[in-house]
C-alpha positions in Angstrom: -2.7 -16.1 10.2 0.7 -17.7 8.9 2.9 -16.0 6.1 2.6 -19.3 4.2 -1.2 -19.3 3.7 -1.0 -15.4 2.5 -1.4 -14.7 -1.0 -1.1 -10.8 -2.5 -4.6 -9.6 -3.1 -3.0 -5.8 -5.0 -0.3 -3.7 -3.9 -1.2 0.3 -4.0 1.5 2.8 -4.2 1.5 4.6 -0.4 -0.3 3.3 3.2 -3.4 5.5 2.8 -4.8 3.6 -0.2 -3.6 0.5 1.5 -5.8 1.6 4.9 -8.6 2.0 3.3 -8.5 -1.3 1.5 -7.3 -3.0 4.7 -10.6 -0.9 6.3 -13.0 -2.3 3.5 -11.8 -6.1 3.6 -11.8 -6.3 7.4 -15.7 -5.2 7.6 -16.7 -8.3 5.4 -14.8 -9.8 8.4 -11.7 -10.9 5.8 -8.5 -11.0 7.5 -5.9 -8.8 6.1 -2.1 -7.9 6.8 0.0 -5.4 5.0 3.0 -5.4 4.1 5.7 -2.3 3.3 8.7 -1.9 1.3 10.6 -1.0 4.2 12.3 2.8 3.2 9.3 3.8 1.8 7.7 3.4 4.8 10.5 4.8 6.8 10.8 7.6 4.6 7.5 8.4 3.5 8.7 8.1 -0.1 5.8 6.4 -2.5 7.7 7.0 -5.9 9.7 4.3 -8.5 8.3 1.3 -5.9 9.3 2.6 -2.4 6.0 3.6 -1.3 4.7 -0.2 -2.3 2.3 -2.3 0.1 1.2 -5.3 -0.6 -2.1 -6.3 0.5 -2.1 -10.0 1.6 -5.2 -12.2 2.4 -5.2 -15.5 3.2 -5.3 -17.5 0.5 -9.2 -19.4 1.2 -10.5 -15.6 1.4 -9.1 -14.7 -2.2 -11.4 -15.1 -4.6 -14.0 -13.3 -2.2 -11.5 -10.9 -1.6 -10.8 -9.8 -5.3 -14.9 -9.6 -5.9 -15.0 -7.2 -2.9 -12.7 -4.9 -4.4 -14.3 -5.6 -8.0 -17.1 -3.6 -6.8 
């Protein structure tokens, strides 16, 4: 998976909701990476942004991506 064919499916506020997302995507066999604002994962903090993670798919695995999490 290259960083160039990602696209941001949502980004949640903290990894937990993220995990279970990642969790969901990956068992209709969709590759998934996520990505953390970096202090909020060192910190723990999920407040004003900080706690961000963006969920990236690649980008041919969108569309069924976004009806997955439609559901």
């Amino acid at each position: 998976m290259k960083d160039s064919d990602l696209k941001e499916l949502t980004a949640v506020e903290g990894s937990m909701e993220a995990e279970i997302i990642k969790s969901k995507l990956e068992s209709f066999q969709i590759p998934v990476l996520l990505r953390f604002e970096s202090a909020g994962h060192i910190f723990g903090i999920t407040m004003n942004g900080l706690g961000k993670v963006s969920i990236m798919v690649p980008e041919s695995f969108l569309e069924e991506a976004k009806k997955i999490l439609a559901e």
